[in-house]
C-alpha positions, -999 to 999 in steps of 0.1 A, spaced: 593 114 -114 588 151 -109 591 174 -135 594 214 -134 566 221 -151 551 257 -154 569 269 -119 563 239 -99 569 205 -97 543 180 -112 547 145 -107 548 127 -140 546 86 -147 557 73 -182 549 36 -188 552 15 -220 573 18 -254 581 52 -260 574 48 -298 539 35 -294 510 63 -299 512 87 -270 479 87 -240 479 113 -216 454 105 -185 435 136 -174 426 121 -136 389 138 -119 386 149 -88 384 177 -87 418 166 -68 420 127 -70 452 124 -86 464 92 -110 472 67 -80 437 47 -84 439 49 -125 471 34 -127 467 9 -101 442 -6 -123 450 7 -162 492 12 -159 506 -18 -168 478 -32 -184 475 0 -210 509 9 -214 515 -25 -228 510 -13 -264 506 21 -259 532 51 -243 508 62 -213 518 94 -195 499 103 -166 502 137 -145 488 147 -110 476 179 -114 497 206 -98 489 206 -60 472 170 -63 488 139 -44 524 135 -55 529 170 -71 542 199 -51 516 211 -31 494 240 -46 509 277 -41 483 306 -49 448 295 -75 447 277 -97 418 272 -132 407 251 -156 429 268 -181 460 270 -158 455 226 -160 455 224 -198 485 250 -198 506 224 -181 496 194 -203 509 216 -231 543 223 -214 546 191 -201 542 179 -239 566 203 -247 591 193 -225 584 156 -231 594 163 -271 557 143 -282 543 163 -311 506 148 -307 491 125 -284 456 108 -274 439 123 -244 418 102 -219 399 126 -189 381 104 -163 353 122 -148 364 161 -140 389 150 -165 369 149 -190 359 182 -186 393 193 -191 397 163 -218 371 184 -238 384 220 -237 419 204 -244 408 190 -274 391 220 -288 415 244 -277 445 223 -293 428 207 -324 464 199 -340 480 183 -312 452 161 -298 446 133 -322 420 109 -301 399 121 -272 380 95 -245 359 106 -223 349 84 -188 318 92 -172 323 128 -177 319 160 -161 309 186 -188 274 206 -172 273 207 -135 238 215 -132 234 187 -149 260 163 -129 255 179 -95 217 172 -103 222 133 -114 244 127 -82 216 142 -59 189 120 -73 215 88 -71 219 97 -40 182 102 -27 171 67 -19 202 60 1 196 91 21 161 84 24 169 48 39 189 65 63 169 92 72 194 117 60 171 130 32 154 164 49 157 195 24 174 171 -5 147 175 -29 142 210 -24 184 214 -41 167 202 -72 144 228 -79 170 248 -95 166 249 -137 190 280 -143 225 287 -145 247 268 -119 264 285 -91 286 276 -68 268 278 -38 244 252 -57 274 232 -66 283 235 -26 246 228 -16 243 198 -36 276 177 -29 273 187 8 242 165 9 257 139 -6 286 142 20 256 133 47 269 97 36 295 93 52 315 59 41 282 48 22 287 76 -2 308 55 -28 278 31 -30 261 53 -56 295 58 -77 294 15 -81 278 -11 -96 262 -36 -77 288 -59 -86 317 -40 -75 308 -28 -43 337 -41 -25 361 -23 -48 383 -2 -27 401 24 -41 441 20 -37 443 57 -32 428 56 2 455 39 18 479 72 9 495 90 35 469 114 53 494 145 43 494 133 0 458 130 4 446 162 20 462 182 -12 428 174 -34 406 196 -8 428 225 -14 431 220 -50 393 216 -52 387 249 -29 407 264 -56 395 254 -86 353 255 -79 360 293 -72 379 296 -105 360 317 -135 350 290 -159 345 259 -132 305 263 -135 304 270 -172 286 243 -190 306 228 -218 282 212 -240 287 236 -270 320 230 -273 311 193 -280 303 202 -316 335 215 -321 352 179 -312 374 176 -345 390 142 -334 375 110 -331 359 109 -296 351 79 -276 327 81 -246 326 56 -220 297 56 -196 286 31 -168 255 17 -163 256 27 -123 278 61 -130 256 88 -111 277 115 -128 271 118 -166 235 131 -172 212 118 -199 210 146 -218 254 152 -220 252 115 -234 225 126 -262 247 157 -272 273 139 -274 257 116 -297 242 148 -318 267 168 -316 301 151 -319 305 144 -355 331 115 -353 322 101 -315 312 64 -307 293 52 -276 302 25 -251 280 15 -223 292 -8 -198 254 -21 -180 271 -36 -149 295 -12 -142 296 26 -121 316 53 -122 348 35 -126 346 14 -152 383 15 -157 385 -4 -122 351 -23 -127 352 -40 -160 390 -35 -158 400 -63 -193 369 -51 -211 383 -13 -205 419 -20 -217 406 -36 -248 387 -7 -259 406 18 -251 437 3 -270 415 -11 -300 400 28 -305 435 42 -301 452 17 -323 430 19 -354 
């Protein structure tokens, strides 16, 4: 359903009893809406737990966006949404760029988020944008695409957006092959229910993105908020995920006082698609404690 939400219309799906513990998906993106995550985690998640999941204002079945939007505009509208939804605290689960706004959620609103998962995480670009270049190197390599790649990684200081726009544009050189490096081998074939939206639902996440990767804040690493993570946090990283570095994995695991580690060999960067029962069975275990 849609619901007015901050002056425009977001479009909000409530599955499972609305007395079990409250899970509000934060989708990635930037931009890809919650089509894909429920299509594999709705029904199966909502069967002991009250999962809410919103697309992002301007994102796929929301309103489409009107002026710019930020990081902070986002977690804004999960509060009001909460609000409006009467839930006093709930669980928060951020796939990729979600995760990024899992994180300042959580430390922004320490009292209302009780549980925090994070899936293959976006929290230091430099760090992500760098990881998806060099996942994506061999494949452009084997098709000759590769010319100037290496020479994006020779940044070490602050991120920018024109790196940010440098580095993903090479990856774009892909083409359809691009979504090899997000999968494990195993899952290759998995196709993503989202692509078979209407052109005119789809096209909303490159505005949305335009918008928010000029936003202040969008290139900001997050790391050192990690040690201010007062809930128990659960991180869930794929084996084949080219987005989550090495080093956000080992601060999490330094800095997050009350965080546990999952690591799912055979799977990518959706592991809530790729090792689908495995995923449903942590999730609700960690959430149900």
């Amino acid at each position: 359903m849609l619901m007015e939400i901050r002056g425009t219309n977001l479009y909000v799906d409530q599955r499972g009893p609305s007395n079990a513990p409250a899970l509000l998906f934060l989708h990635g993106g930037p931009g890809s809406g919650t089509y894909d995550f429920l299509s594999f985690q709705g029904d199966a998640l909502s069967r002991h737990l009250h999962l809410i999941a919103v697309d992002q204002r301007g994102v796929q079945h929301s309103d489409p966006l009107v002026g710019e939007v930020t990081e902070h505009d986002l977690i804004a509208d999960f509060e009001a949404l909460r609000e409006v939804l009467g839930i006093d605290s709930w669980a928060i689960l951020g796939h990729s760029f979600g995760g990024r706004l899992a994180l300042r959620y959580a430390v922004l609103h320490p009292a209302i988020v009780e549980r925090v998962i994070f899936e293959n995480p976006a929290w230091d670009f430099e760090l992500v944008t760098r990881n998806l270049v060099q996942a994506g190197l061999p494949l452009l390599r084997e098709l000759g695409l590769a010319e100037g790649v290496e020479e994006l990684l020779d940044n070490h200081g602050p991120m920018t957006v024109e790196i940010w726009h440098k580095r993903i544009s090479a990856l774009h050189r892909l083409g359809d092959r691009r979504m090899e490096i997000y999968l494990g081998p195993g899952s290759r074939d998995l196709k993503l229910p989202a692509d078979d939206l209407p052109d005119e639902i789809q096209s909303r996440a490159g505005r949305f993105a335009e918008s928010i990767i000029r936003s202040p804040g969008f290139v900001e690493s997050l790391l050192p908020l990690l040690s201010q993570v007062p809930q128990p946090a659960l991180l869930i990283k794929g084996g084949y995920d080219p987005v989550t570095s090495p080093t956000e994995i080992t601060r999490f695991q330094q800095d997050v006082r009350n965080g546990t580690y999952r690591y799912f060999e055979a799977a990518g960067h959706f592991v809530h698609a790729e090792a689908a029962d495995a995923y449903t069975a942590l999730v609700t275990e960690f959430l149900l404690v």
